[in-house]
N, C-alpha and C positions, 0 to 999 in steps of 0.2 A: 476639387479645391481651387483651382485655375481658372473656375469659370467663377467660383464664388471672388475671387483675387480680381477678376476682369468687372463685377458688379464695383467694386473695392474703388476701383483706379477709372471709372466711369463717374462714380459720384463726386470725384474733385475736378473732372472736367465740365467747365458751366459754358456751355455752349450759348443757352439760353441767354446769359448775361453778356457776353457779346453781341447778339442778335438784338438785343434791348438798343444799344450804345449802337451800333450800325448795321440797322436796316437791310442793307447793300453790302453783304458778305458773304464768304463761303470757307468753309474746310475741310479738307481733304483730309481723312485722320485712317488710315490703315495699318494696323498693330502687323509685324511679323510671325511672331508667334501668341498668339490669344491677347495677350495683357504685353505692352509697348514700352518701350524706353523714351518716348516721344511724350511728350505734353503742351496744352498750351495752356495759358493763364491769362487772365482780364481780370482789374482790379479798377475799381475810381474812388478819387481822392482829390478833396478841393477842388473839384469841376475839371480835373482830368480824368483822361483815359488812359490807364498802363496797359501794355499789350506785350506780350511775349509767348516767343517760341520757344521748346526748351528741345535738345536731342541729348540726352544722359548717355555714357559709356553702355553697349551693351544693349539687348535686348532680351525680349519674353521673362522670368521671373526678377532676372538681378536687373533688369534696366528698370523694370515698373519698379522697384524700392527704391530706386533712385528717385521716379517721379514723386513718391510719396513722400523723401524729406526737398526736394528742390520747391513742390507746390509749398510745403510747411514753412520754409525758409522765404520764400517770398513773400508769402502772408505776413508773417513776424517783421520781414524789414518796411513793405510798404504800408500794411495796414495796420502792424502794430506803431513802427515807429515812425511812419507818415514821411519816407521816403519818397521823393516823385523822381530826382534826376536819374535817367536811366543809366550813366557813366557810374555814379555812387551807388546807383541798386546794383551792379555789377562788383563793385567795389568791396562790398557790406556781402554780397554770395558767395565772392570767393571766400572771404577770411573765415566767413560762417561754414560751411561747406569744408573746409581744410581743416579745422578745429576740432568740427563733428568725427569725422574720419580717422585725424590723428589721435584725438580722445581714444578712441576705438582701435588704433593699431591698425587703420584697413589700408590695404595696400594701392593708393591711392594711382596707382596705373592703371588699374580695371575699374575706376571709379570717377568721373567728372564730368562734365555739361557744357554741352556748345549752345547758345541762348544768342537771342537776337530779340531785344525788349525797344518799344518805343512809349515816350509820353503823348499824348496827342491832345494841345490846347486849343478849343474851340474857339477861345473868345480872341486868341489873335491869331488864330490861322497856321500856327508853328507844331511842327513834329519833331520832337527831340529823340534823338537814336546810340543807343551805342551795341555791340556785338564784339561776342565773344566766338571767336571759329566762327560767325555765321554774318551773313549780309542781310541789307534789305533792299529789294526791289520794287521800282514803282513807276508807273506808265505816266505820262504827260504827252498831251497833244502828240499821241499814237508811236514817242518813241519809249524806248526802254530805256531805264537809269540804275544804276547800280551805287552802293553807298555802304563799302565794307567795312568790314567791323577788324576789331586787332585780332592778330594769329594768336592768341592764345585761351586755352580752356580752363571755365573756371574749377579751381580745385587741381592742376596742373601740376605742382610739385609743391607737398606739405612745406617743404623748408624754404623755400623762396621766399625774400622779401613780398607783404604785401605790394600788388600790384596797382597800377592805374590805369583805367581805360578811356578813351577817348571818346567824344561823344560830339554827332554831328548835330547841325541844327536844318531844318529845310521850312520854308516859308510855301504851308500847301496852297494849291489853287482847287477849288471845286470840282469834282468829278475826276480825281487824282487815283489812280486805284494804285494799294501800296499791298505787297507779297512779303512775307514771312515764311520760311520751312527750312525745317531739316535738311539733309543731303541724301535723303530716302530715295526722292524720285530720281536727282542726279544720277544715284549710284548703282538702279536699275539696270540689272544685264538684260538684252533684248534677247528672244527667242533665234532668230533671222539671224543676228549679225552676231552675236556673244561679245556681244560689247558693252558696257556702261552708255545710259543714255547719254551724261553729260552735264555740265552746268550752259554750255553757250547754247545748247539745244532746248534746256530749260526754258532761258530767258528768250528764247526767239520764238517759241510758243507761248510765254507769257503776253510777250507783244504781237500775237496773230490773234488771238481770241478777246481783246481788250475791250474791244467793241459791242461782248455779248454782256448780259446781264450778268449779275456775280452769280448767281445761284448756276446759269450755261455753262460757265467760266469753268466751275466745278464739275460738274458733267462732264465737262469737255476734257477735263485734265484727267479725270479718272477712265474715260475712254481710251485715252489715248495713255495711259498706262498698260491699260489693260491689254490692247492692240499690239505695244511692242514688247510686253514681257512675255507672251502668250502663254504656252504649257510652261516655261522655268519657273523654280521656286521665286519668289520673293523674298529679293537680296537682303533688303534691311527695313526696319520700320519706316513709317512714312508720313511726313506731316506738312502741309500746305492748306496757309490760310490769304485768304486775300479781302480787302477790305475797302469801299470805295467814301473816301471824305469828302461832307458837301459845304 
């Protein structure tokens, strides 16, 4: 029934409809145990593109039920109610997201989402961002940029005041490659050293392989996964996407 669960939680990943929207992309999508607490999402609306990374509490059966109401709830705010700012699709997850839960009694410690969503408007060149626990990164003329998102997770504590998040603006330039993921590959213990790979080791490999095609890009990250984790299990699910705007 795990493998039927893993069909389940494949069908809401549309990889495809990404690939449509940019050409010039890759993902790195590695579940921990069969079916993933990780998701990603693409949606468009009025000649944008919404893009998000999602990493849910949890992984293998209770994180994939997470991905299956966080995808439901994105759906409902941006394509039902035509939601495009990434700060108020952030805004409109938590409150939805803590409602759900508290309805339900669930004990909302074992249960939340670190998301990292951007709007990406062709016709003037701008990428609107906001994040929850998660960053977003992006290469320009061969250096690395980072562009954090607020420390907190949405669905974080049912009784809190609705929360606000912030939301950055960036003025893209052509051939701009921009990174979304989880903390999967960071939190990688290596064979060799027993140590987590790291987030500053992340982005310094982000920006050594800049230069290769996205589809290498990917290749490359997943080599170099695989290289320093060697025989140990895999720590935590794993998701990296990266995406080049022209």
């Amino acid at each position: 029934s795990i493998h039927y669960a893993q069909s389940v939680q494949s069908a809401i990943l549309d990889e495809e409809s990404i690939k449509r929207s940019f050409p010039e992309s890759f993902i790195l999508y590695k579940p921990k145990d069969i079916v993933s607490g990780d998701f990603y999402w693409h949606g468009k609306l009025n000649g944008y593109d919404i893009l998000a990374s999602v990493d849910c509490t949890g992984h293998g059966v209770a994180g994939a039920f997470m991905t299956v109401i966080g995808n439901s709830l994105l759906n409902q705010i941006v394509v039902e109610e035509q939601e495009t700012f990434p700060s108020e699709i952030l805004k409109k997850l938590d409150a939805k997201l803590r409602k759900t839960l508290k309805d339900r009694q669930v004990d909302i410690s074992k249960h939340g989402m670190d998301i990292a969503i951007c709007k990406i408007d062709n016709s003037l060149k701008k990428l609107s961002f906001a994040g929850a626990r998660s960053d977003l990164y992006y290469v320009r003329e061969g250096i690395i940029n980072e562009v954090k998102g607020d420390r907190h997770t949405i669905g974080e504590n049912l009784n809190d005041d609705i929360r606000d998040f912030r939301q950055k603006e960036i003025d893209f330039q052509c051939n701009d490659i921009y990174y979304l993921s989880s903390d999967g590959f960071a939190d990688q213990f290596g064979e060799s050293s027993n140590k987590k790979y790291m987030k500053k080791k992340f982005k310094e490999l982000l920006e050594s392989i800049h230069t290769q095609t996205l589809n290498q890009q990917g290749q490359l990250l997943k080599q170099e996964l695989e290289q320093w984790q060697g025989k140990l299990e895999q720590t935590d699910d794993i998701l990296v996407m990266g995406v080049k705007l022209t």
